[in-house]
PANUFI-979431 format. One record per residue (C-alpha): residue in one letter; x, y, z negated. Coordinates in steps of 0.2 Angstrom, whole numbers, plus 5000, padded with zeros to 4 digits. Layout:
BEGIN
type/east/north/up
A/X/Y/Z $
...
***
This chain:
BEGIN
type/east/north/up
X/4969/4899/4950 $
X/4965/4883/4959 $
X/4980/4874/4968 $
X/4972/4875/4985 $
X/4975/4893/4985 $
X/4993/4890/4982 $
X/4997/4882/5001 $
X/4998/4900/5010 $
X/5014/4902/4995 $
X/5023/4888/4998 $
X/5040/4889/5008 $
X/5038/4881/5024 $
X/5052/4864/5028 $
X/5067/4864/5019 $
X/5062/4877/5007 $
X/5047/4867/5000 $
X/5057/4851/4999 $
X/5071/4858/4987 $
X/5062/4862/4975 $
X/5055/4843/4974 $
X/5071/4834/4979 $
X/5081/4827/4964 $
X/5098/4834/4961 $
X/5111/4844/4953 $
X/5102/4862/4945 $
X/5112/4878/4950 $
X/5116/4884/4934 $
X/5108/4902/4927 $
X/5116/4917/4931 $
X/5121/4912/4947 $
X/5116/4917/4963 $
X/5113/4901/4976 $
X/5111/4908/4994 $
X/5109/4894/5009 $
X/5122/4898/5023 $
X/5120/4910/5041 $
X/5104/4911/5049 $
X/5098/4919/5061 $
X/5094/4935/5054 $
X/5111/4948/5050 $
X/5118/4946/5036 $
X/5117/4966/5034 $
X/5096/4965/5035 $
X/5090/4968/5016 $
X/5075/4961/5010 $
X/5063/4965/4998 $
X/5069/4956/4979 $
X/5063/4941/4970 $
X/5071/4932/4956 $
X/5068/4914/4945 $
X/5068/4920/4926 $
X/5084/4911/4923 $
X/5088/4893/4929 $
X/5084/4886/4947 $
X/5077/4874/4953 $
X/5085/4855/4960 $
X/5096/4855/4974 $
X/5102/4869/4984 $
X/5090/4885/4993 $
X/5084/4883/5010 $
X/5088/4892/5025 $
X/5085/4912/5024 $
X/5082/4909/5004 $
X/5094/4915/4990 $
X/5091/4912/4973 $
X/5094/4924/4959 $
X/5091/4927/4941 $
X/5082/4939/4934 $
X/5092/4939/4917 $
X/5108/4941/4926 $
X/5101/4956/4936 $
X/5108/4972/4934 $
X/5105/4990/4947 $
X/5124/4989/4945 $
X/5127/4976/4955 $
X/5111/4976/4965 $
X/5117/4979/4984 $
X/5102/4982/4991 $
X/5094/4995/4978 $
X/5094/5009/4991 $
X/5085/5000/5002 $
X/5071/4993/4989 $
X/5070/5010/4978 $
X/5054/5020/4981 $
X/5054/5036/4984 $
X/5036/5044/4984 $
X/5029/5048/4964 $
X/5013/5043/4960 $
X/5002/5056/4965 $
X/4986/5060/4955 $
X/4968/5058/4959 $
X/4952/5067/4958 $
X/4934/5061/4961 $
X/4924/5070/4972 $
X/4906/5071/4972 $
X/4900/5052/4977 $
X/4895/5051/4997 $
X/4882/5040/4994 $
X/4868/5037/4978 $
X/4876/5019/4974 $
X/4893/5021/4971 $
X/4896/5027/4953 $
X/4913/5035/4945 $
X/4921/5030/4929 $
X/4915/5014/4931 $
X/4921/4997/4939 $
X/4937/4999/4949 $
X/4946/4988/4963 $
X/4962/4979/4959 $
X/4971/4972/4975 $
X/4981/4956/4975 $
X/4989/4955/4990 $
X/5004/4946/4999 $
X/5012/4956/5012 $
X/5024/4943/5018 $
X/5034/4929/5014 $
X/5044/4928/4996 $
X/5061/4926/5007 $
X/5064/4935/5021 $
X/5053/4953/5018 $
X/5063/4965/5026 $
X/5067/4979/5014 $
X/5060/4993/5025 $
X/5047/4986/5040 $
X/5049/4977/5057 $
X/5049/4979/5073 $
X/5030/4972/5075 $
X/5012/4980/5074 $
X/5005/4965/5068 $
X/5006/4970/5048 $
X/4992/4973/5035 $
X/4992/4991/5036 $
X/4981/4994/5022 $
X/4973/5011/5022 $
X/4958/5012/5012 $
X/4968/5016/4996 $
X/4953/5027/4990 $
X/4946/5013/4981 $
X/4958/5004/4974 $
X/4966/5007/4957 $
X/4978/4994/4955 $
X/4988/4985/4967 $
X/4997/4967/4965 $
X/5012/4962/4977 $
X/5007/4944/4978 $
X/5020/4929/4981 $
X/5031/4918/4974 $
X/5033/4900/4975 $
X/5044/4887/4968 $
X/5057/4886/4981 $
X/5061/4902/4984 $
X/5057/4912/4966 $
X/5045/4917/4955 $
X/5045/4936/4952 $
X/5043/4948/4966 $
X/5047/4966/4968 $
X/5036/4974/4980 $
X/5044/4982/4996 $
X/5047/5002/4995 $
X/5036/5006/5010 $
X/5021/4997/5000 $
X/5024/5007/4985 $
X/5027/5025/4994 $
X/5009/5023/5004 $
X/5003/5017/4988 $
X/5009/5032/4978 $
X/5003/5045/4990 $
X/4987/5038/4989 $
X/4988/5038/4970 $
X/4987/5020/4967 $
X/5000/5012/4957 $
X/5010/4996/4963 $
X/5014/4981/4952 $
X/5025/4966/4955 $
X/5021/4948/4951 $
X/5028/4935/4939 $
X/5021/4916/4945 $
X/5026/4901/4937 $
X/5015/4889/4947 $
X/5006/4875/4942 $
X/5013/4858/4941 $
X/5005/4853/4957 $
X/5017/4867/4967 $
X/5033/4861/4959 $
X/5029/4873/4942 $
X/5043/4869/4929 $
X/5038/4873/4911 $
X/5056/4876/4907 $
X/5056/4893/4918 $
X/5040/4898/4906 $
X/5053/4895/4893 $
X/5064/4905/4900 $
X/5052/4920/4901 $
X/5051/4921/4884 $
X/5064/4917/4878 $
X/5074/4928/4862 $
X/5089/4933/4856 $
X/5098/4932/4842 $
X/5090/4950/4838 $
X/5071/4940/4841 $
X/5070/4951/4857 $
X/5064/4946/4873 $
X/5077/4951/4886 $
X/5069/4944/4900 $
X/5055/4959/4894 $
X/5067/4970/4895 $
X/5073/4966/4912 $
X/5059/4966/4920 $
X/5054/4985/4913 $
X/5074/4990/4919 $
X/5068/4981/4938 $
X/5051/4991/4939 $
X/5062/5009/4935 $
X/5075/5005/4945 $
X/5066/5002/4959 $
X/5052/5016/4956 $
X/5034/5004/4953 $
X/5023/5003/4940 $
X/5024/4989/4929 $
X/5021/4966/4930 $
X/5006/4957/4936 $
X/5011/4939/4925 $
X/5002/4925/4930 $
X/5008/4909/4918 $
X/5000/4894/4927 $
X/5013/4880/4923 $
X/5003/4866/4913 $
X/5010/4856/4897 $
X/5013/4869/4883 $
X/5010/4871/4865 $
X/5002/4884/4853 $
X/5021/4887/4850 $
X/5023/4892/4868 $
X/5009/4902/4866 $
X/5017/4910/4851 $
X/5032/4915/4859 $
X/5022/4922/4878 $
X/5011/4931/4866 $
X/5025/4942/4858 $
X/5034/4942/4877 $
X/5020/4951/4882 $
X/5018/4962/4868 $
X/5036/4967/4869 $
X/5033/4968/4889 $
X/5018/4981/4887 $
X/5027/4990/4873 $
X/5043/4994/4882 $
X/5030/4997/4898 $
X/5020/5010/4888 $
X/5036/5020/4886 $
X/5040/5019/4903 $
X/5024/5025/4910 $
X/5022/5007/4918 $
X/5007/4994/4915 $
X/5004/4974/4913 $
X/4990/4963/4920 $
X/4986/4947/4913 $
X/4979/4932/4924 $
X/4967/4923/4914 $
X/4979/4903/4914 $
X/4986/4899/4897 $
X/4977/4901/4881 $
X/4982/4901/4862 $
X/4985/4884/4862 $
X/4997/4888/4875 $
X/4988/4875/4888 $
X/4984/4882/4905 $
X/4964/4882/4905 $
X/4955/4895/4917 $
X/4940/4901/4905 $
X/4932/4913/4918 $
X/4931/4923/4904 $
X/4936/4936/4891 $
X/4934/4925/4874 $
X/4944/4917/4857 $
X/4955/4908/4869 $
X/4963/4923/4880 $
X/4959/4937/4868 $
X/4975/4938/4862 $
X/4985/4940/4877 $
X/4970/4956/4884 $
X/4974/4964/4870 $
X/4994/4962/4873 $
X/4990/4967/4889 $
X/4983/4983/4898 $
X/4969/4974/4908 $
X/4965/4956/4914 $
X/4961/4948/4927 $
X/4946/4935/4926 $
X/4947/4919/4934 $
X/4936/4915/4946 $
X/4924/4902/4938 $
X/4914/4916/4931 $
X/4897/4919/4929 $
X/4884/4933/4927 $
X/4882/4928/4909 $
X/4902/4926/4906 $
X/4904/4941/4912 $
X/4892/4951/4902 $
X/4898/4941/4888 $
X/4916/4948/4892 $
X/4911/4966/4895 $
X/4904/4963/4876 $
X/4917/4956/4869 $
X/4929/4970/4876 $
X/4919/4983/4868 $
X/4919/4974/4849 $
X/4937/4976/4851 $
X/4939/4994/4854 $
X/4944/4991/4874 $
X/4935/4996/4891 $
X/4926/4983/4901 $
X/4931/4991/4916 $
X/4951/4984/4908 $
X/4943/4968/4915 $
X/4945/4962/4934 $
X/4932/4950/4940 $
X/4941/4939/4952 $
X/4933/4938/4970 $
X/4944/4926/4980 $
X/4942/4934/5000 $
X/4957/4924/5007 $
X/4948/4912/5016 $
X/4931/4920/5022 $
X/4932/4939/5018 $
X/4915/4946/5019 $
X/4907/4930/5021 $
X/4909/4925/5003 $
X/4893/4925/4993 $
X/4896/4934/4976 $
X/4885/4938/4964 $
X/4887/4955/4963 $
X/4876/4960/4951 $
X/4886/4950/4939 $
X/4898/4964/4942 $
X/4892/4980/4949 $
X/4875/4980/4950 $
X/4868/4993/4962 $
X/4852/4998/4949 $
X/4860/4997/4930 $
X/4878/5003/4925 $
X/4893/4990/4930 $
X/4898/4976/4918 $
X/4917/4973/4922 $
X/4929/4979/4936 $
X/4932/4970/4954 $
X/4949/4961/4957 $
X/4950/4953/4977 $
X/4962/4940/4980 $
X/4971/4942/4995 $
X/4959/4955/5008 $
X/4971/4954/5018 $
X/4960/4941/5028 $
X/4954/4956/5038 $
X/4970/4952/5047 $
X/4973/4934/5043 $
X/4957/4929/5052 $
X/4960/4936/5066 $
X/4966/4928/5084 $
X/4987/4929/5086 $
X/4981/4940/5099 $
X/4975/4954/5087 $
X/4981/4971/5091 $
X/4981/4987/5076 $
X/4962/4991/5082 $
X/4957/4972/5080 $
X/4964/4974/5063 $
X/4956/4991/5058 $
X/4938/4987/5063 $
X/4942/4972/5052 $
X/4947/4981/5037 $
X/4935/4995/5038 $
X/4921/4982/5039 $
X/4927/4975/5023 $
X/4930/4991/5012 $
X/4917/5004/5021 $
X/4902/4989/5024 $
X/4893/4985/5041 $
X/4886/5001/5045 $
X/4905/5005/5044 $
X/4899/5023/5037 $
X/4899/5026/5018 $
X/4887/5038/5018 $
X/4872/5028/5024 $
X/4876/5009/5018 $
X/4867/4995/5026 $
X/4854/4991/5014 $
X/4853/4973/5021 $
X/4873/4970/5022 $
X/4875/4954/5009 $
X/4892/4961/5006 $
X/4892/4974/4995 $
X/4909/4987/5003 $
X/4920/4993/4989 $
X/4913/5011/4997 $
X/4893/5004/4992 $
X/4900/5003/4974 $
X/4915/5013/4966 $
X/4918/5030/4971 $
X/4932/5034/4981 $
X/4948/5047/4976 $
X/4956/5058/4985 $
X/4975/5066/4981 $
X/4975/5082/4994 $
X/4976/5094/4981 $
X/4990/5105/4984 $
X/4999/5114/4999 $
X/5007/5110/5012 $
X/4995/5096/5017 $
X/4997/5091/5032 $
X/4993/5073/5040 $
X/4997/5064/5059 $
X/4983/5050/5054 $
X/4999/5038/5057 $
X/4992/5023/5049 $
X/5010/5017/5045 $
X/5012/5004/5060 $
X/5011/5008/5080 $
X/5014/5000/5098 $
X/5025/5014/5100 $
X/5032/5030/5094 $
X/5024/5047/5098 $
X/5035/5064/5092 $
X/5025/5080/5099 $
X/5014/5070/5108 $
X/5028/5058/5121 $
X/5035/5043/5119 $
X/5050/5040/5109 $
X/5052/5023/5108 $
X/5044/5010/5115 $
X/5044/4997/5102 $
X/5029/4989/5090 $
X/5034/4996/5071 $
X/5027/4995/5055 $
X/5034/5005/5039 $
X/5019/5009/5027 $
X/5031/5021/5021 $
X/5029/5033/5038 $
X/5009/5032/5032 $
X/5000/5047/5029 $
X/4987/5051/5019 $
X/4971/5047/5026 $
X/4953/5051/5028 $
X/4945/5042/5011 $
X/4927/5040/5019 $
X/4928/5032/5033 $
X/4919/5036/5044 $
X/4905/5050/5041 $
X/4897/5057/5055 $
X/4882/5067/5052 $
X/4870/5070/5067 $
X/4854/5069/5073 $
X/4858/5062/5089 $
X/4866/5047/5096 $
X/4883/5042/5084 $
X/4900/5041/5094 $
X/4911/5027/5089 $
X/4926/5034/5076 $
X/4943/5026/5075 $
X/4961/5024/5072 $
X/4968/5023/5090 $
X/4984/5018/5094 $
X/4985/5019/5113 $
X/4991/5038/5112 $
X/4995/5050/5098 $
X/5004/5066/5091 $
X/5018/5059/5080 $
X/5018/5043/5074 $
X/5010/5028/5080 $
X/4990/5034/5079 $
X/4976/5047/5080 $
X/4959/5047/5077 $
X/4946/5046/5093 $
X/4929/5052/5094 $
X/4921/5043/5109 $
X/4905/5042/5114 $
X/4889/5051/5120 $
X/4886/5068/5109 $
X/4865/5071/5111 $
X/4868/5084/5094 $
X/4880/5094/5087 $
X/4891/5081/5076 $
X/4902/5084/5061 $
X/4914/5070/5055 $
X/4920/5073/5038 $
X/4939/5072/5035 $
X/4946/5076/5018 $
X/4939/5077/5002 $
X/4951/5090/4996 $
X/4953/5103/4980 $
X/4967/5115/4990 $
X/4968/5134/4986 $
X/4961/5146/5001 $
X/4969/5163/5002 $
X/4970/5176/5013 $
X/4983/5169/5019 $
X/4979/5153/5020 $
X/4977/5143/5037 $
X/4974/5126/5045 $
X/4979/5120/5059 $
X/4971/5105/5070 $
X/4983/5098/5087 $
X/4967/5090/5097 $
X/4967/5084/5113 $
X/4950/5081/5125 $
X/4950/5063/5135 $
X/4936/5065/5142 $
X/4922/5075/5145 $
X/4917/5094/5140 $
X/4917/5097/5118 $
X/4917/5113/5108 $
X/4928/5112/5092 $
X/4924/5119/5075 $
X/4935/5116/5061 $
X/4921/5112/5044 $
X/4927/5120/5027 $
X/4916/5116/5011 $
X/4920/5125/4996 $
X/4909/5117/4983 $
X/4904/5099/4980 $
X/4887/5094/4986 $
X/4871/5096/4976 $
X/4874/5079/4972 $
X/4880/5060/4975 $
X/4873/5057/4995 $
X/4872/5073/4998 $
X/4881/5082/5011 $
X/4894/5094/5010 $
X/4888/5115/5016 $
X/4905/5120/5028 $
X/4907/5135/5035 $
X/4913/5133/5054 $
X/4927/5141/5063 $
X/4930/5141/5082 $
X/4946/5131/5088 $
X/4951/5134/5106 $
X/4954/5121/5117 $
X/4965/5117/5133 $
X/4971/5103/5144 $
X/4981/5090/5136 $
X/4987/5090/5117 $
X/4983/5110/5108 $
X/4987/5116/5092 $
X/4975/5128/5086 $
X/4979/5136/5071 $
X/4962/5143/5063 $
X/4963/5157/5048 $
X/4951/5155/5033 $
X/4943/5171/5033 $
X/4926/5176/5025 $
X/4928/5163/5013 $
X/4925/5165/4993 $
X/4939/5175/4987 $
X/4949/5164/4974 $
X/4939/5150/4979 $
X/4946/5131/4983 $
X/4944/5121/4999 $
X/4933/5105/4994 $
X/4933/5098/5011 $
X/4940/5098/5028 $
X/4930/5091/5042 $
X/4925/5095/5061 $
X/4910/5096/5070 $
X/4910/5091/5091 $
X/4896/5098/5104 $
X/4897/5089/5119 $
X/4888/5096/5132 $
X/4882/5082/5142 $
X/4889/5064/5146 $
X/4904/5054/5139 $
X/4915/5063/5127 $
X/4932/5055/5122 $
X/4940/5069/5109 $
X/4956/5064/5101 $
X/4965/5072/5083 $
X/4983/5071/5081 $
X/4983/5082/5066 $
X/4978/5093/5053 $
X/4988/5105/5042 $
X/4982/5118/5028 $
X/4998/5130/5024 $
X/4998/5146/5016 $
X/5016/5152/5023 $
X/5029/5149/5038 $
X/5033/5129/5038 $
X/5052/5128/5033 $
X/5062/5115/5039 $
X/5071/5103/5027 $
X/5090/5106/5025 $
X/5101/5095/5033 $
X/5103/5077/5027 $
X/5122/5076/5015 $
X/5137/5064/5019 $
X/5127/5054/5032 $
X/5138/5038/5035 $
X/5138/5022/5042 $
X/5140/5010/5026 $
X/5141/4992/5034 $
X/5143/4985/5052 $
X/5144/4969/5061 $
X/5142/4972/5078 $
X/5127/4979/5084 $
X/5119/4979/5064 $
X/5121/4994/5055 $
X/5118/5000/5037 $
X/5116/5018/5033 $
X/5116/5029/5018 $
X/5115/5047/5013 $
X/5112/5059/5001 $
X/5097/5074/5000 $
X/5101/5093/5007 $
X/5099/5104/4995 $
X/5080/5112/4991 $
X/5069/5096/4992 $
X/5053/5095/5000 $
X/5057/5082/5010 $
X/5044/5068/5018 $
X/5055/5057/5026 $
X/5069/5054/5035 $
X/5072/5049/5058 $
X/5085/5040/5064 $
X/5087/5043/5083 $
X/5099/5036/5095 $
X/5107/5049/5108 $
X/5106/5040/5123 $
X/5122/5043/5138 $
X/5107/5054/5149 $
X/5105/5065/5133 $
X/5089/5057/5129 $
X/5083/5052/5112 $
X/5078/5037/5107 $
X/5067/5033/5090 $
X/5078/5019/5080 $
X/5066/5021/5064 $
X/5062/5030/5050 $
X/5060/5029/5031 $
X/5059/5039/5013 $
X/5074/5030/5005 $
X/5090/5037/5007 $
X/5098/5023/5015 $
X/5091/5010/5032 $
X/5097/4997/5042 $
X/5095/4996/5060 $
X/5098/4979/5069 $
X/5102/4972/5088 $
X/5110/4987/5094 $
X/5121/4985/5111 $
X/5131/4997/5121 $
X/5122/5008/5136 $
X/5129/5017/5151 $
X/5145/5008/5148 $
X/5146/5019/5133 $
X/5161/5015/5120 $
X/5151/5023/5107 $
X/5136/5026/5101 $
X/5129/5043/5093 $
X/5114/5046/5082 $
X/5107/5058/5073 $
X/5098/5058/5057 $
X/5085/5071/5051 $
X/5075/5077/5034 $
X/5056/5079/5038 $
X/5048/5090/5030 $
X/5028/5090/5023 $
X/5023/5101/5038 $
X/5034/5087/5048 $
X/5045/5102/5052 $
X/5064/5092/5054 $
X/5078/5098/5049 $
X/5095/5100/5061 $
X/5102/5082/5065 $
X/5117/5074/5053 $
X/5127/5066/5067 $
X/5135/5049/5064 $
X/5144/5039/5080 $
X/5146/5019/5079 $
X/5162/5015/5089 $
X/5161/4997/5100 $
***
């Protein structure tokens, strides 16, 4: 990749400078931590290694250096806090919504940085303002991007990321970055990737397999940019990277190369798939392409995949978006043509622009709109795609996968960030969040609304919900009946199957009818045959619980939608959530040996073990306030949190909280109680 991509990585003041000042190297194998900061020393942050040596001088402020070869889960302190907890979940297709995008062909790799390579908190923040991606239905691969020379080079992605990620059914990979010259790249920490042992093993291989199991992700994104090699280096990152995907393979984990170094072992971008990068694809489970490509590269890439007995679609066809987003000109029929089959996959570097761009005044809707216009198109609807929008959406081209497949389902459309926190419909804290880990799944097509009238506005809105920090409102005029599809599912009906929708009307007068399909449609762009059912309505928030009779015995539920009928004016409809069960929701049993691990004033770490029985979504932490009230502290799927800033209330001298399982249903179970003396 081109240096001027690099700035966004680089660490800001003193941690920029270390790694160019001349002086003394930490030795390997040690770990180099710069003194008190600001933050609590209790606060864990997401994990990020060099491979073995460090760099000149010593780390900035809030930076810690570590080596990857001396790594061990032993000794890995913050493990609880960093291990995901959600399995991948598996995918189906659905029938396409529109006539363009195609299954089985092209898919979407992600290369995102969610925050600095120091400094991530472990387990979210107390801000809204995060990249709250939610359109996992076309995305098949995700990269954690970062590093950079002065903080570290291989990154582990945050638990959160990889628990939205896997209920979507997309898996997570971290990155491995040794940076070009230009940003302080040293090719001694190449050397150290690869290096052997006496045995010709590469333990640095084998370390990074043991980081990706430990923490529960799916494998290394390795990216060896640092100029000045020899066919010799070549040699030895060629059987790293063997070794790497073989003891991957057998751990159900996967490896991307990045199209840099080449058999001579020089670093030389080819934009391409030929004799100088072949060997490393076929070390590798994909690649992604440079983005120097061109229509004929590619197609001379998709060839040359074949004649080797590998996919096309193995190749990602880089698209850099970090700097104009949906303004970018790309030649995509170079990639996915819209009237002949698809040559190669797509790869976007760093979409997260749909927040980047934005003003520092952007609020969770600002970034929504943004993101939706980039993966659902300009008509912001997948099922009738702006013919004239120059950016072709991910949704105009790959079909979207869904993972609802089994029951309970149930989803409060919380997008994994909030201004505040909502718990049956009131206010439980106050405070902007953001834990992607809390996200549910989602709607995948977003939005379809079908009517022959005048179309409402669609949204994730955050200025009121039913749990969480979201729902989704319908506003605008309703001239016709409208149906707004929701979930592409493959769920079981029985008799005793039910679903049940908690809605609230804003403003003006709307029937309800919940929309069952069970079959696909006739085919791709064609809309789905429901059957509807009558919810009954009141005033504020109502759960209407709607039994599936009359339907296909033995059949499946396909999909789950609504369809609104105003009748007359403005119409502000808002859904907190949906469930399908097919029995009693059971609450969770009671969180085990809940205790208070670590604590320095009003900084807390917490850790316990699962009740018996499982099924359990996540986890609350409220506090007990001296009025009785509680308070929402956070939540998460790991089995250990840290809460920061707390201080004494009501001239309290100690501090009660209480920690619950929640179940799929969102049922809790009763509170572990722990109390924090001051």
């Amino acid at each position: 990749m081109n240096p001027t991509r690099r700035t966004v990585l680089l660490v800001a003041g003193t941690g920029a400078a270390a790694a160019l000042l001349p002086a003394g190297p930490a030795a390997a194998g040690q770990e180099a931590a710069a003194g008190p900061t600001a933050a609590s020393a209790l606060q864990p942050y997401a994990s990020y290694w060099y491979p073995d040596s460090f760099p000149s001088g010593s780390p900035g402020a809030g930076i810690t250096w570590r080596s990857l070869k001396a790594w061990s889960a032993a000794t890995d302190a913050d493990l609880a806090f960093n291990t995901a907890s959600v399995r991948l979940a598996e995918r189906f297709t659905p029938t396409p919504v529109n006539t363009t995008a195609r299954a089985g062909q092209a898919r979407i790799q992600s290369l995102v940085s969610f925050g600095p390579t120091a400094s991530n908190p472990s387990q979210g923040a107390a801000t809204a303002d995060y990249y709250a991606l939610t359109h996992w239905s076309y995305v098949d691969e995700l990269v954690f991007w970062g590093g950079s020379s002065g903080e570290g080079l291989i990154l582990a992605p945050n638990a959160p990321i990889v628990d939205a990620a896997h209920r979507h059914g997309v898996p997570v990979l971290g990155n491995v970055f040794l940076p070009p010259a230009a940003y302080g790249g040293q090719l001694q920490w190449t050397r150290d990737l690869v290096q052997k042992d006496a045995a010709g093993h590469y333990p640095l291989a084998a370390q990074l397999v043991a980081v990706a199991e430990a923490y529960g992700f799916d494998g290394w994104f390795v990216n060896a940019e640092t100029g000045g090699g020899n066919a010799a280096l070549a040699t030895d990152m060629l059987g790293f990277l063997t070794e790497l995907k073989a003891l991957s393979k057998a751990k159900g984990q996967r490896v991307t190369w990045y199209d840099s170094m080449t058999v001579n072992g020089s670093v030389s971008w080819q934009g391409a798939l030929n004799n100088q990068n072949r060997v490393f694809f076929q070390a590798a489970d994909t690649m992604f392409i440079d983005f120097r490509w061109s229509a004929s590269s590619l197609a001379s890439s998709g060839t040359n995949a074949q004649q080797i007995g590998r996919s096309r679609y193995e190749l990602w066809a880089g698209v850099d978006v970090e700097a104009n987003g949906w303004n970018r000109s790309v030649n995509w029929d170079a990639m996915v043509p819209s009237g002949s089959a698809h040559v190669v996959s797509v790869g976007f570097y760093r979409p997260e622009w749909t927040r980047n761009h934005l003003p520092a005044t952007r609020t969770p809707g600002d970034f929504h709109a943004a993101d939706d216009r980039f993966w659902s198109g300009r008509s912001l609807d997948p099922a009738r795609p702006d013919s004239t929008d120059t950016w072709r959406a991910p949704a105009v081209a790959v079909a979207d996968r869904s993972t609802v497949t089994g029951l309970p389902f149930a989803s409060t459309f919380n997008t994994g960030h909030g201004l505040r926190w909502y718990e049956d419909g009131e206010v439980t804290s106050t405070a902007q969040w953001n834990h992607l880990g809390l996200q549910d799944r989602l709607p995948s097509r977003r939005w379809v609304t079908r009517t022959t009238g005048r179309r409402p506005a669609v949204t994730f809105d955050f200025a009121d919900a039913w749990r969480g920090g979201s729902s989704v409102l319908v506003d605008g005029t309703l001239t016709a009946p409208t149906t707004l599809d929701l979930y592409s599912t493959r769920l079981p009906a029985g008799e005793d199957t039910v679903v049940e929708l908690t809605h609230r009307v804003d403003a003006g007068t709307v029937t309800v009818e919940l929309a069952v399909a069970t079959a696909e449609p006739s085919g791709p762009g064609q809309p789905y045959t429901y059957t509807y059912f009558p919810v009954t309505a009141g005033d504020g928030w109502e759960t209407s619980t709607v039994r599936l009779t009359g339907l296909p015995a033995g059949g499946a539920v396909h999909a789950l939608g609504v369809r609104l009928t105003g009748t007359g004016g403005a119409v502000k409809w808002r859904l907190g959530a949906v469930a399908v069960r097919d029995q009693d929701a059971q609450a969770p049993a009671t969180p085990a040996d809940a205790r208070i691990t670590a604590a320095s004033g009003g900084d807390l770490r917490l850790a316990w073990r699962a009740g018996t029985g499982g099924g359990v979504r996540h986890y609350t932490l409220h506090r007990v306030l001296p009025d009785g009230t509680r308070r929402f502290l956070g939540g998460t799927a790991q089995q250990a949190f840290f809460v920061g800033g707390l201080t004494p209330e009501g001239g309290e001298a100690a501090t009660r909280f209480e920690l619950r399982a929640v179940g799929e249903l969102y049922t809790a179970s009763a509170p572990a109680t722990l109390t924090h003396t001051w």
